[in-house]
C-alpha positions in Angstrom: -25.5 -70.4 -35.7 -24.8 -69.1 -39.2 -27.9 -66.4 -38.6 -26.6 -65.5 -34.8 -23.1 -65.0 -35.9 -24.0 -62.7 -39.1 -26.4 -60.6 -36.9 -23.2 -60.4 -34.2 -20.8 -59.1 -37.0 -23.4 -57.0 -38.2 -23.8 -55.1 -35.0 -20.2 -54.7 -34.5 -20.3 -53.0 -37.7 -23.0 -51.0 -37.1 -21.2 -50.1 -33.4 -17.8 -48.7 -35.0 -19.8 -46.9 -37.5 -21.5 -45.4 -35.4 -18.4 -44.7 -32.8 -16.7 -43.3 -36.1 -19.9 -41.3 -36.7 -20.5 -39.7 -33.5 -16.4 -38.9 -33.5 -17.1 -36.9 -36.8 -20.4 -35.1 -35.1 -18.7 -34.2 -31.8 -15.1 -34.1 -33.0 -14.1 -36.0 -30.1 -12.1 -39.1 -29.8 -14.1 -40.7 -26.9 -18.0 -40.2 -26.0 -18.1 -41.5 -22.3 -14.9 -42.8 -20.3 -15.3 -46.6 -20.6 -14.3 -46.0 -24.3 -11.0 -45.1 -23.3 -9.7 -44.9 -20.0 -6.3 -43.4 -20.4 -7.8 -40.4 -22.6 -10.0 -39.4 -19.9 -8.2 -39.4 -17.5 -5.8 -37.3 -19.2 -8.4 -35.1 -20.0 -9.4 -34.4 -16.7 -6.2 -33.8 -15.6 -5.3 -31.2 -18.4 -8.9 -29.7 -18.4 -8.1 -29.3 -13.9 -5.0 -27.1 -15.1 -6.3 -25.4 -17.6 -8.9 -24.1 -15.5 -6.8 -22.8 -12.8 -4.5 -21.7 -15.0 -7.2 -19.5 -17.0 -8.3 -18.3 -13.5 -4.7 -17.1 -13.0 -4.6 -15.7 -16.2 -7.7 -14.2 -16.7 -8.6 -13.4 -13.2 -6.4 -12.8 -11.0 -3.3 -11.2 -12.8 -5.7 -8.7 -14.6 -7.0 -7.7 -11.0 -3.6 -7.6 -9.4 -2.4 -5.1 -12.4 -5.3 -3.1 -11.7 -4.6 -2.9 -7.9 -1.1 -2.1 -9.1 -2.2 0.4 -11.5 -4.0 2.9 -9.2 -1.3 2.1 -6.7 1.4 3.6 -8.9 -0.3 6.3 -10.1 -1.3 7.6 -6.6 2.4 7.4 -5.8 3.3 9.2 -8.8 0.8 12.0 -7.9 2.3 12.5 -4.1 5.6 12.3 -5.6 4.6 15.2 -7.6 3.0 17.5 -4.7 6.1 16.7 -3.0 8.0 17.9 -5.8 6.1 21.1 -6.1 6.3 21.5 -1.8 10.3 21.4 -2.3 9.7 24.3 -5.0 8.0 26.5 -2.7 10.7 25.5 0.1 13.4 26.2 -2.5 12.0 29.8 -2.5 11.3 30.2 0.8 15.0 29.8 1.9 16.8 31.4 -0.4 14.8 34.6 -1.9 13.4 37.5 0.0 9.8 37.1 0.2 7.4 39.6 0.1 4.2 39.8 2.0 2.3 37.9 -1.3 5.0 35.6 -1.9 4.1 34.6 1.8 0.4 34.6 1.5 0.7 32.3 -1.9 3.1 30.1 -0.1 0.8 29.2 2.7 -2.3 28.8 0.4 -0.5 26.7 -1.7 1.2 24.8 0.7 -2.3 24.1 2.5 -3.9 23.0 -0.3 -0.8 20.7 -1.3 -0.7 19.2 2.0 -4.5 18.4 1.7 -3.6 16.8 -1.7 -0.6 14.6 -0.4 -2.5 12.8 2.0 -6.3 12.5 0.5 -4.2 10.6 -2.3 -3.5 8.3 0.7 -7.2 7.2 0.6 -7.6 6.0 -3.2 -9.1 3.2 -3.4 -9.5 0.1 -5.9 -13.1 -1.4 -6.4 -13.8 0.5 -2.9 -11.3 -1.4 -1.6 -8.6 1.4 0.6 -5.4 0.4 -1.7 -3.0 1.9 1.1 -4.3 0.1 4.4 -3.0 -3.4 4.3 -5.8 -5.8 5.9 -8.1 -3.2 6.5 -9.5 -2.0 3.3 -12.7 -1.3 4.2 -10.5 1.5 6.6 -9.5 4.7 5.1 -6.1 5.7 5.5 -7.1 9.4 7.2 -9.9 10.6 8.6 -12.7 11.8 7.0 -13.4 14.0 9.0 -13.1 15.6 12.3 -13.2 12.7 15.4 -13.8 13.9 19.1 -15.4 10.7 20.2 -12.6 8.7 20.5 -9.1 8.0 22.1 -6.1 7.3 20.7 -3.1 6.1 22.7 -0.2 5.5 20.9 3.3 3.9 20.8 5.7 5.7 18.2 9.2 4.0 17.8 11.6 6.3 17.1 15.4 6.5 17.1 18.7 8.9 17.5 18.6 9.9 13.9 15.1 11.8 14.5 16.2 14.1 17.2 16.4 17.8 15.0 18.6 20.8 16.5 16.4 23.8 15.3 16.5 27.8 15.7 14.2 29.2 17.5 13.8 33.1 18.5 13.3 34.0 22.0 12.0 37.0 23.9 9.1 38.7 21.5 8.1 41.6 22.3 4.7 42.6 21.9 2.3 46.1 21.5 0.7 44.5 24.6 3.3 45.1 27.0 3.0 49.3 25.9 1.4 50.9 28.5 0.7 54.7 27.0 -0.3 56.3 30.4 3.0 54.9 32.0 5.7 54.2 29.2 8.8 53.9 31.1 6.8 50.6 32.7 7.2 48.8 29.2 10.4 46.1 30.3 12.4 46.0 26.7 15.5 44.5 28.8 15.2 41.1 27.4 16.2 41.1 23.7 15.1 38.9 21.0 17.5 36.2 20.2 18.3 32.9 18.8 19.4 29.8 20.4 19.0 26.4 19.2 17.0 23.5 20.1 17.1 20.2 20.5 13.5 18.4 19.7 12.1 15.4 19.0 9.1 15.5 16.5 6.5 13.5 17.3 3.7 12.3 14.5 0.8 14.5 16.0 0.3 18.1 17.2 -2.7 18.9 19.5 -1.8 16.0 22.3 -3.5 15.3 24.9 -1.5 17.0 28.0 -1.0 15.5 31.6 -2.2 17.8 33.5 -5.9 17.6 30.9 -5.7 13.5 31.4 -2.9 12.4 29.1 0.3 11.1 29.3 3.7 11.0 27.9 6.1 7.8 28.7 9.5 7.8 27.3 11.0 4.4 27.0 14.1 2.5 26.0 14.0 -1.0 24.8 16.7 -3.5 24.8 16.7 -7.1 23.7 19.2 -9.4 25.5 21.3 -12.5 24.2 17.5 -14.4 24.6 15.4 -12.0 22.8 14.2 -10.7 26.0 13.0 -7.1 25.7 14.1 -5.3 28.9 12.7 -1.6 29.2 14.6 1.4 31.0 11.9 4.0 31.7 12.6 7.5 31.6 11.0 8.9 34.8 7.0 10.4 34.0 8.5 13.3 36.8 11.3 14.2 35.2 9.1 15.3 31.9 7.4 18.7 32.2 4.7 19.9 30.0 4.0 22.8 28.5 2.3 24.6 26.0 4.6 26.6 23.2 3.0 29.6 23.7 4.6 29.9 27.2 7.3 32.5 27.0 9.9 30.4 28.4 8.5 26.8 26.3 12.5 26.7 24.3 14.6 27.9 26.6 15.9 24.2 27.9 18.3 23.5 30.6 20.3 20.6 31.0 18.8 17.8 32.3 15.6 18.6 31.5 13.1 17.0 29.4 9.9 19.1 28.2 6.7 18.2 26.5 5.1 20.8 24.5 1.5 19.0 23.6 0.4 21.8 21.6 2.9 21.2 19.0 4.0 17.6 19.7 7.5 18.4 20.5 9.6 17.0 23.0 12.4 19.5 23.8 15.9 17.9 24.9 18.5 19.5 27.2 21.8 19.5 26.0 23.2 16.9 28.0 20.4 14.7 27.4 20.5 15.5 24.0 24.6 13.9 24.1 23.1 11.1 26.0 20.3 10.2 23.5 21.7 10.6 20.1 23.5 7.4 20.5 20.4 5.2 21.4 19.2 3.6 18.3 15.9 2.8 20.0 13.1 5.5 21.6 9.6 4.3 22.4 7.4 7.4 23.6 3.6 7.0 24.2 1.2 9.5 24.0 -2.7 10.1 24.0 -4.7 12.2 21.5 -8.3 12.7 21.2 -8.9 15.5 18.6 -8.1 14.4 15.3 -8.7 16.9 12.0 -9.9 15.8 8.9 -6.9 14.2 6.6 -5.3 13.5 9.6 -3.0 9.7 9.5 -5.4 7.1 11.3 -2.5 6.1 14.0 -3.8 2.5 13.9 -2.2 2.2 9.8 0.9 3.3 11.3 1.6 2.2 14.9 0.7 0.3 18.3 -2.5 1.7 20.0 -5.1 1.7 21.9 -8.6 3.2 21.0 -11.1 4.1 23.5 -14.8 5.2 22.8 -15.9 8.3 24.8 -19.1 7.9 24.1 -19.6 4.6 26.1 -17.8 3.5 29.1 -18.7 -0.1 28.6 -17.2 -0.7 25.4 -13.8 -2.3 25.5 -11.3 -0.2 24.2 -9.6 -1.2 20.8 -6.0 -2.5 20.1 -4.1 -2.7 17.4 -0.8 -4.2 16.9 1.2 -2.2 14.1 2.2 -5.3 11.2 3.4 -6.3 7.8 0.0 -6.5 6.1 1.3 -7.9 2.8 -2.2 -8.8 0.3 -0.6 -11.3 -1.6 -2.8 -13.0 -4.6 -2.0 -16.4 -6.1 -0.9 -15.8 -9.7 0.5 -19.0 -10.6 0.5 -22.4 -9.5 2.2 -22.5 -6.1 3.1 -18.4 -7.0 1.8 -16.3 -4.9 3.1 -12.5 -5.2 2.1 -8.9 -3.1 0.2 -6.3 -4.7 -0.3 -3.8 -2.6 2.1 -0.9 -1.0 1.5 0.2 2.7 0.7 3.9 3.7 3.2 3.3 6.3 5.7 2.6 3.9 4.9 5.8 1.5 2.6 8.5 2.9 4.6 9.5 6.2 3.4 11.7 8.9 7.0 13.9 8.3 4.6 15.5 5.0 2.4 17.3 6.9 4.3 18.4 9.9 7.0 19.4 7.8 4.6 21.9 6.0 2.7 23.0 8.9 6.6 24.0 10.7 7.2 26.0 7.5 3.6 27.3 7.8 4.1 28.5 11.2 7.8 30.4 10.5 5.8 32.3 7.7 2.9 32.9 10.3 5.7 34.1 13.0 7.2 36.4 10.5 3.7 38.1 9.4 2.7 38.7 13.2 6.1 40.3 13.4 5.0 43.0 10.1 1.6 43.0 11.9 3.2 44.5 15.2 5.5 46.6 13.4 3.0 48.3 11.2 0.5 48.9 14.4 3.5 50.7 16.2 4.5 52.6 13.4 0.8 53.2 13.0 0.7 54.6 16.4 4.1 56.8 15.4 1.9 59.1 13.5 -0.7 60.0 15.9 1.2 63.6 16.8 -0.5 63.9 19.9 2.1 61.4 21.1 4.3 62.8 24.1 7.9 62.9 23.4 8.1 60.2 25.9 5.6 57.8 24.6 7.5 58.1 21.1 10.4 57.2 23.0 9.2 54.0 23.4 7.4 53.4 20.6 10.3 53.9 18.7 12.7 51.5 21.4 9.7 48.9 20.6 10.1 49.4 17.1 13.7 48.8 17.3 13.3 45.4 18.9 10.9 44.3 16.6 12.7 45.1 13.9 15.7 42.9 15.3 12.8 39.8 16.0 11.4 40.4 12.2 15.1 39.8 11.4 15.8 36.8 13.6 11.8 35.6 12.8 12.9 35.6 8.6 16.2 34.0 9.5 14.5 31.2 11.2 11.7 31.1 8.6 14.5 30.4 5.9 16.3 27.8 7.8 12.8 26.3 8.4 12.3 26.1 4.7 16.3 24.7 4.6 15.7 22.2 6.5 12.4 21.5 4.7 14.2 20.8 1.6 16.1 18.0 3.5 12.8 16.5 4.8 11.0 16.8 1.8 13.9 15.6 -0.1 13.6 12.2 2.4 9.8 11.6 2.2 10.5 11.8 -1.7 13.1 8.8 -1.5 10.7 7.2 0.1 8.0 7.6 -2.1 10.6 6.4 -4.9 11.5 3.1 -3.1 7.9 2.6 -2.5 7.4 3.0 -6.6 10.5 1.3 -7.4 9.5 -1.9 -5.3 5.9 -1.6 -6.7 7.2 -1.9 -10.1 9.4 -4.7 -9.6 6.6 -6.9 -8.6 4.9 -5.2 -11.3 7.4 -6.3 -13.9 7.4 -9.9 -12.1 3.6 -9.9 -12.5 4.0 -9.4 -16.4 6.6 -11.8 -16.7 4.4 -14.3 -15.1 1.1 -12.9 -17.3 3.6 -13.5 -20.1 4.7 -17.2 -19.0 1.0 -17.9 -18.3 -0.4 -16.9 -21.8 2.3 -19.7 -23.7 1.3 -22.0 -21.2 -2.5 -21.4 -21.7 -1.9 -22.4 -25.3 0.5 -25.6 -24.9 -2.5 -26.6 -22.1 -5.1 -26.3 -25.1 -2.8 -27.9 -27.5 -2.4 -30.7 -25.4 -6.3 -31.1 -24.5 -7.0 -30.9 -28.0 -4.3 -33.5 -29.2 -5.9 -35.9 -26.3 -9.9 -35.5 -26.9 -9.9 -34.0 -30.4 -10.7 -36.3 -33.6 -8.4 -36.4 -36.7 -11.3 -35.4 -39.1 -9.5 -36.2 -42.1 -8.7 -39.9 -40.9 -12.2 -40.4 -38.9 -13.7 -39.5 -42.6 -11.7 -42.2 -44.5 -12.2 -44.8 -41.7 -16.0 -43.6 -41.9 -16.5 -44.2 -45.3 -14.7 -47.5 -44.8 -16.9 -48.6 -42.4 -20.0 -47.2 -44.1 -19.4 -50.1 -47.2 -18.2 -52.6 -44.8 -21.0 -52.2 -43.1 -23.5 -52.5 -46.6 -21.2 -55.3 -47.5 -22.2 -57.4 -44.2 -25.9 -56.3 -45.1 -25.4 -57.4 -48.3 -23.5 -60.7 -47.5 -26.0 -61.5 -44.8 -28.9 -61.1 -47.1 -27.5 -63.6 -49.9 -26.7 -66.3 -47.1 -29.9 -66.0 -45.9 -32.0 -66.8 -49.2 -31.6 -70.5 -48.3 -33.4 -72.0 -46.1 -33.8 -75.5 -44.2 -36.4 -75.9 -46.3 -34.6 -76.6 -49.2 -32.7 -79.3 -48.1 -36.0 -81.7 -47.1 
């Protein structure tokens, strides 16, 4: 009994030193659960967070910043291009322009309206930062595409019907017959009327009478949230090309689709009745796209069909919030990215291509006027045929006139546009870096808590070193003092007491 019970004190010993020692080997309090419950469960529990939480921190924020980070500075780069288009717009509607300062408008203007919208396709990772869900998706085309269809559902309201000048009645060297001068008609004098129009997102549209289509509707949404349609009658619209010498002279009533230029021309009584409806639905088809052209799918509701096989069931696409939101907290989730459709417009481009063509209009008119007065010094001209040529000359000076006046107030109202796409591009940034200060907050928030969480795991599992030493050394000569104690009870024997 005496042996049994020194050997069972002795282990004991020899167990709490050797807990103590493996404590002071390890540094940690326990070795396997059983030894204390409580503390492991507790460091599960805080190791669980701490994990996640350095997967927030380390992860996920730092991605999210990056994502944000080439998403604001592409926005600050079309902000500047638009800054430098309302420069050029500035000059083109209030200074005379010569024939350079033309020519370097529309290079520069090209190229800058190639810029605005190739920013649209920066990417992240090779991930398309600008296209919601679809990032594998760039936000224009890439290049030229003839193999597919596109019909289309732009919503559109009162406040995007434009009143523009327009000149009518050109005259051109065409209409000079030199064997028969008196036959050139000059009766119908250049002038300017306005217009009333309705820009649509594309130019080059598919016409009716080619195999498109042009549907103008109405919606209205009852007391149930029933959408009701009023149609505006497919008869009633006639298309055209702009070309056609009569394409903006509108009477009342009518409605006129110019698929050329993607215009819809308004009379003036149903201009009065349409700039009070707040909601305008027009479909439309388009099969040649250029390169940098808007995919419509980013930006509205459409149809796609493949050309190249009959079988293959056409595409649709429902336009929608596409918010990528990333989980940067516990329960914290918050939106990184910004939406093409919500920065890089359509109203870019066709702004700069309208200002394009008044500076086009205006060269065609020099071009004319320096080929009559060209023909004004051949002297073998009769007196009649200078007659004309000078009556020509007149009237084209009057449509160079009328063509630089509307060139200016195309610029004018360019300002206004641009002056809107760049509030839009500031919201767009301004909302961007909200979330981006939000995201720092929480990086911020997450960083203290990263080091409480480590505090606290180390406080749970962690050994006191100082105090496992003391209770070590402790142990050590309680441990030699059993050995010892054990050895001297031991010397005697039964033997010695026969």
């Amino acid at each position: 009994m005496m042996t049994n019970n020194m050997l069972y004190n002795i282990g004991n010993n020899k167990t709490s030193l050797s807990k103590l020692e493996m404590q002071y080997a390890t540094d940690q309090r326990i070795q396997k659960p059983s030894e204390d419950p409580i503390i492991a469960v507790r460091a599960l529990k805080l190791r669980t967070s701490l994990s996640e939480l350095n997967q927030y921190y380390e992860k996920n924020i730092p991605d999210a910043m990056a994502w944000m980070d080439v998403t604001e500075s592409a926005l600050k780069v079309v902000n500047s291009i638009l800054t430098e288009v309302h420069t050029y717009c500035v000059q083109g509607s209030t200074d005379t322009l010569t024939a350079n300062d033309r020519n370097s408008i529309i290079k520069n203007l090209t190229e800058l309206k190639q810029q605005v919208y190739q920013e649209g396709d920066t990417n992240y990772a090779g991930r398309y930062v600008f296209t919601g869900y679809k990032t594998n998706t760039s936000l224009v085309f890439d290049e030229a595409q003839k193999d597919e269809k596109y019909q289309m559902t732009e919503k559109l309201g009162c406040d995007n019907i434009d009143i523009i000048k327009k000149t009518l009645n050109s005259c051109s060297v065409e209409q000079y017959d030199p064997d028969d001068p008196a036959s050139t008609d000059l009766s119908a004098k250049p002038n300017l009327v306005d217009v009333y129009r309705i820009q649509l997102a594309y130019g080059s549209l598919d016409a009716p009478e080619d195999g498109g289509m042009i549907q103008i509707r109405f919606p209205e949404t009852d007391e149930d949230g029933e959408v009701t349609y009023d149609e505006f009658p497919d008869g009633s619209i006639e298309s055209m090309l702009s070309t056609d010498p009569n394409a903006y002279e509108v009477e009342d009533g009518e409605v006129r689709f110019l698929s050329d230029t993607g215009e819809l021309l308004l009379g003036a009584d149903i201009y009065d009745e349409w700039r009070h409806i707040e909601n305008i639905e027009i479909t439309y088809e388009k099969t040649n796209f250029a390169k940098n052209d808007l995919r419509p799918e980013h930006y509205f509701d459409c149809t796609v069909t493949d050309l190249t096989d009959e079988d293959k069931e056409p595409l649709v696409y429902t336009k929608a919030n596409q918010e990528i939101a990333y989980e940067v907290n516990f329960n914290q989730r918050l939106t990184i990215n910004t939406q093409g459709s919500d920065a890089i417009k359509h109203a870019i481009g066709r702004t700069i291509d309208e200002a394009l063509n008044a500076v086009n209009d205006v060269i065609a008119v020099e071009e004319k006027i320096a080929e009559v007065k060209e023909m004004l010094k051949d002297t073998s001209i009769t007196a009649e045929q200078e007659s004309k040529l000078k009556e020509m000359l007149e009237v084209m000076n009057t449509e160079l006139v009328l063509k630089t006046e509307v060139m200016q107030s195309t610029f004018g109202g360019a300002l206004t546009k641009i002056e809107q796409q760049q509030d839009v591009v500031n919201v767009a940034t301004a909302d961007l870096g909200s979330r981006y200060v939000r995201l720092q907050l929480t990086e911020s928030r997450l960083s203290d808590e990263q080091t409480d969480f480590e505090d606290l795991l180390s406080t749970n599992e962690d050994a006191d070193m100082v105090d496992t030493i003391i209770k070590y050394r402790a142990m050590y000569s309680i441990y030699n003092a059993s050995l010892s104690a054990a050895a001297k009870s031991m010397q005697t024997t039964l033997m010695d007491f026969l």
